[in-house]
C-alpha positions in Angstrom: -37.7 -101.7 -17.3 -39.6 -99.0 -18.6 -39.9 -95.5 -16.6 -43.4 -93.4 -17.9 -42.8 -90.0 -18.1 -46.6 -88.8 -17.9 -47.1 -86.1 -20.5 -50.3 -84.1 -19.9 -49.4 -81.1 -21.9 -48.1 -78.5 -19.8 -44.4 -77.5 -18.9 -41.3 -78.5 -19.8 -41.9 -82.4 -19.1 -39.2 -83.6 -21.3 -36.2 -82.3 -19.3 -37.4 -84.8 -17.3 -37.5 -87.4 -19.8 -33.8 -86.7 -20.7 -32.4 -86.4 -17.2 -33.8 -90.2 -16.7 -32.3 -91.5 -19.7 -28.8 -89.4 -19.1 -28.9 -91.6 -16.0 -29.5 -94.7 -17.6 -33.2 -95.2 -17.1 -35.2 -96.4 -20.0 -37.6 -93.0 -19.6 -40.4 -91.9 -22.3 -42.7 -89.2 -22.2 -46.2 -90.4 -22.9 -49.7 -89.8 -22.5 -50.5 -93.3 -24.1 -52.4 -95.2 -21.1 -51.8 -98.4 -22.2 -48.1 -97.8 -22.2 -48.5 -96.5 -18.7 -50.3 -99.1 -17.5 -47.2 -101.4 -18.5 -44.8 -99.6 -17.3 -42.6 -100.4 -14.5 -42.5 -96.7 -12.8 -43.9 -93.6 -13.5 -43.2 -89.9 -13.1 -45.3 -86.9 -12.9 -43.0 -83.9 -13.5 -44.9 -80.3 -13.2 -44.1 -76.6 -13.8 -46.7 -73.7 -13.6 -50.0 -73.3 -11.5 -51.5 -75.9 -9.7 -54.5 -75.4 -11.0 -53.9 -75.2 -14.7 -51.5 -78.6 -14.1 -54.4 -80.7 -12.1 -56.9 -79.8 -14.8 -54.7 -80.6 -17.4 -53.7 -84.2 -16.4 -57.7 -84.7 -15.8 -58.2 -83.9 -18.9 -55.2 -85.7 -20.2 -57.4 -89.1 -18.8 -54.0 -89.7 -16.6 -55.1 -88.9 -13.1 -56.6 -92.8 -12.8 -53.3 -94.5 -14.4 -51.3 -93.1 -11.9 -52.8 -93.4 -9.0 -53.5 -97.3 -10.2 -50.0 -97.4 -10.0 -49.5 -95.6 -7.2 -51.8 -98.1 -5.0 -50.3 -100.9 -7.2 -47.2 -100.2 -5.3 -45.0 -99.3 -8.5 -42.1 -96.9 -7.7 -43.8 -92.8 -8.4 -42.1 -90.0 -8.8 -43.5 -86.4 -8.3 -40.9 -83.4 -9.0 -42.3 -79.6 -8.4 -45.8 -79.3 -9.2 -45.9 -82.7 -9.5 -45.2 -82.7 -6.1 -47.8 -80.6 -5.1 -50.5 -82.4 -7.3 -50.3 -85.4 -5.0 -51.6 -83.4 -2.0 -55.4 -83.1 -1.5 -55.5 -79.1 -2.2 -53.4 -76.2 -2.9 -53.4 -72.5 -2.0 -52.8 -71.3 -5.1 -56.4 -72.5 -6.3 -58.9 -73.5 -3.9 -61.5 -74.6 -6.5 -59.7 -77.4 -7.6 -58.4 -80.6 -5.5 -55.6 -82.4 -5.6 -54.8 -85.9 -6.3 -55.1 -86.6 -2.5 -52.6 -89.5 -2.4 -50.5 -87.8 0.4 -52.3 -85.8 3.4 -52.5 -82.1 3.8 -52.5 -79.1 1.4 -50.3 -77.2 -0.2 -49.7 -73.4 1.4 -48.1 -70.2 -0.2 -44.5 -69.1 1.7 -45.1 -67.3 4.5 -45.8 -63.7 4.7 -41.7 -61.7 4.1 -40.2 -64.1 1.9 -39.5 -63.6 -1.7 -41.6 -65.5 -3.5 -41.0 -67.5 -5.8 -38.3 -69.1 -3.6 -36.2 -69.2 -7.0 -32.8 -70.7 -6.0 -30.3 -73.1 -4.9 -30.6 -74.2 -1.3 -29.2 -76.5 1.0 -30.7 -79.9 2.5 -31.5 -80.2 5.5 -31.7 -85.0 5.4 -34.5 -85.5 8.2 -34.4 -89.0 8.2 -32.5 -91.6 5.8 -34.3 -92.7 2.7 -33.1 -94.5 -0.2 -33.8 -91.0 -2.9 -30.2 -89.7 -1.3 -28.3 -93.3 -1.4 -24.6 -93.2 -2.0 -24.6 -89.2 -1.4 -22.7 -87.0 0.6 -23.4 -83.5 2.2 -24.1 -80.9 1.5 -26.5 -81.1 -0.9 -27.0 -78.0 -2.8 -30.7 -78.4 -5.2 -32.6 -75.8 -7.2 -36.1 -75.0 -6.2 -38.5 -72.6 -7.9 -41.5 -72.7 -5.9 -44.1 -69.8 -4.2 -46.1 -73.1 -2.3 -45.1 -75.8 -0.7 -46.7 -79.0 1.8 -47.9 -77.8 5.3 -47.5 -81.5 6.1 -44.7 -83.2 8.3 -46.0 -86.8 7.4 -43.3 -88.7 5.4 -40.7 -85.5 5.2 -37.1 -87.1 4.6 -35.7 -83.0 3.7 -36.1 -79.9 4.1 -34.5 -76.3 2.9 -34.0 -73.3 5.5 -35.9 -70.3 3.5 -37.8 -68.2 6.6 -37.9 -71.5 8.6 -38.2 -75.0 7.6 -39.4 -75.8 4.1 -40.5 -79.3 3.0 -38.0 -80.3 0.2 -38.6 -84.0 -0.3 -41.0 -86.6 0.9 -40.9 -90.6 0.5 -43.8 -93.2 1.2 -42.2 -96.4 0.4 -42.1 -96.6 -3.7 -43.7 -93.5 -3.5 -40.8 -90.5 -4.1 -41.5 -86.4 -4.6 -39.2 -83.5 -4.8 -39.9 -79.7 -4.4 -36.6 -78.9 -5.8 -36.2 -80.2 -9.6 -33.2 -82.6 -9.5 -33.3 -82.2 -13.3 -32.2 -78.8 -12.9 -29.9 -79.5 -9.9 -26.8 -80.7 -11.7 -24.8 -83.8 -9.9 -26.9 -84.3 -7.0 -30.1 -84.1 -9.0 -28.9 -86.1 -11.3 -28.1 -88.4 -8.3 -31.7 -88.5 -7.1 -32.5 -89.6 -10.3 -29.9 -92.3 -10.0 -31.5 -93.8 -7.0 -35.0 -93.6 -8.2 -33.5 -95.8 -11.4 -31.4 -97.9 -9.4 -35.1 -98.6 -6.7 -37.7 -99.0 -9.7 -35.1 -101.5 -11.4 -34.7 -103.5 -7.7 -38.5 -103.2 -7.8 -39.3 -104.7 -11.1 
C-alpha cells in the first residue's frame, strides 16, 4: 500500500514524507501523476500562504489527481495549509479559490490574538473519529497558523486560542489537520498511525 506524498514545490513537504514512513507507511513524495493515480492514499501537506500554495499545486498539474481521489473515495490527508487548500476560499488571498472539496472559507484569527497562533495547544475531541483511535487525553499538538475554517461541518477538534478554533476535521476517508502532527511528537505521530492503520483497512 502505497501513501502519495503530493509534492508541488513549496514547503517543507518531506517532513511529511518521513513522519509516514517512521510510522510504518510506505510514503513517497511525488509530483509523478501516474504514480498518484495508483496510489492507495494521498496527502497534501502545506506551509506558507494560501495563495502561493493553491497556485503552485495548479501549476504542479496535481489539483485534478487529488480531487479524483478524493471523490474516488481513497483515504486524503490535508495537514496545515493543506488543510486550508481543501476549502473553497481563504482570507489570506481573495483572488484565488480553493479546492472547494469541504464548504466554507478560511478566516484570519480574530481581532486580539497573536497571530500566528504559533504553539502547542490542547484538543478539545468534539466527536469520536477514527484520526485519534487508541489515544488518550490530553492531547497536546503544535499549530502554526494566522487562518483557520469558519466552518462547523465535519469538526471532530478543536483548540481554545480566543474561543474555539477548528483543529481537525474528518469526512469519511477524507482526514485534515490544522496542527502538523509531524511536528507534534507522540500524538502526531499517532495521527499518523491511524491514517496508516485506515488507508491499509481501506486498500
Amino acid at each position: 500500500m502505497r501513501i502519495a506524498v503530493l509534492d508541488y514545490g513549496i514547503g517543507n513537504l518531506r517532513s511529511a514524507e518521513k513522519a509516514l514512513q517512521r510510522v510504518g507507511g510506505d510514503a513517497a513524495l511525488t509530483a509523478d501523476v501516474k504514480e498518484i493515480e495508483k496510489a492507495e492514499a494521498l496527502v497534501l501537506p502545506g506551509v506558507g500562504h494560501f495563495g502561493r500554495c493553491m497556485r503552485a499545486l495548479r501549476a504542479s498539474g496535481l489539483e485534478a489527481p487529488a480531487w479524483a481521489a478524493i471523490v474516488a473515495g481513497k483515504p486524503f490527508m490535508g495537514i496545515c495549509i493543506g488543510m486550508q487548500m481543501l476549502y473553497e476560499a481563504s482570507d489570506e488571498d481573495p483572488t484565488v479559490t480553493g479546492m472547494g472539496v469541504l464548504p466554507g472559507k478560511v478566516r484570519l484569527l480574530p481581532d486580539g490574538l497573536k497571530r500566528p497562533q504559533m504553539q502547542w495547544n490542547e484538543l478539545e475531541i468534539e466527536r469520536d473519529s477514527p484520526m485519534f483511535a487508541g489515544m488518550q487525553t490530553p492531547l497536546w499538538m503544535y499549530f502554526v497558523h494566522s487562518y483557520a475554517p469558519a466552518t462547523a461541518e465535519q469538526v471532530v477538534a478543536t483548540c481554545d486560542y480566543g474561543g474555539p478554533i477548528v483543529a481537525a476535521v474528518q469526512r469519511d476517508n477524507l482526514w485534515a489537520t490544522q496542527f502538523h502532527p509531524e511536528k507534534s511528537g507522540g500524538p502526531g505521530l499517532a495521527v499518523l498511525a491511524n491514517f496508516v492503520r485506515a488507508a491499509t483497512a481501506a486498500a
